[in-house]
Structures are given as structure tokens and as C-alpha cells.
N, C-alpha and C positions, 0 to 999 in steps of 0.2 A: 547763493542758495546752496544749501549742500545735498548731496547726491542720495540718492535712498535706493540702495540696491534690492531687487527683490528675486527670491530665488522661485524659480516653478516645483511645485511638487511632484513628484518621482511617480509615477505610475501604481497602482495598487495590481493591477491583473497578473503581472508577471508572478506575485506572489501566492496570490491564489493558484494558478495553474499549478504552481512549483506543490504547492500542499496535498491540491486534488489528485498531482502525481506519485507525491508519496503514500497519498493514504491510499489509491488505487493498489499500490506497490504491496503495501502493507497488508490488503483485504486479498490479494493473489496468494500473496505467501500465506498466508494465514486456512486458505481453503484449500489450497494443493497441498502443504501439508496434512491438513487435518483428511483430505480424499486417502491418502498416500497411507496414514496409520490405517482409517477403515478397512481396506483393502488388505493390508497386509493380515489384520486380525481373520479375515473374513476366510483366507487361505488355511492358515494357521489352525481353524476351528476347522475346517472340513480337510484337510488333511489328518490331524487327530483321530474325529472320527470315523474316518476312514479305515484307518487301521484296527 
């Protein structure tokens, strides 16, 4: 009889985690910069008219 090797399939989770990490990553950077423009605009106006 000949042999029938069968391979197990590889886990799917680890790749998901890996994705939920980057978009996490991706949704961080994307809000602290966009905080980081407001803020500086918001100076920028009331120092103007300030003067």
C-alpha cells in the first residue's frame, strides 16, 4: 500500500491578530496625527489674532 502523507493546516489566528495589529497601528497614527495638525492650527489662529 502506499503511503498518503497529510499535512495539518497552519493556523489562521495568528494572522488575523497580525492585521488587527497593523490596522490598530494604522488607525493610532492616522488620529494623533490628524489631533497634532488641529492643535497646532488652533494656536496659530489665536496667536494671530491676538496680535
Amino acid at each position: 500500500m502506499a503511503e498518503i502523507k497529510i499535512e495539518k493546516k497552519r493556523p489562521v489566528w495568528p494572522w488575523i491578530v497580525a492585521l488587527l495589529l497593523i490596522a490598530a497601528l494604522i488607525y493610532y497614527v492616522f488620529v494623533n496625527d490628524h489631533e497634532t495638525h488641529s492643535e497646532n492650527s488652533v494656536e496659530i489662529e489665536n496667536s494671530t489674532s491676538a496680535q
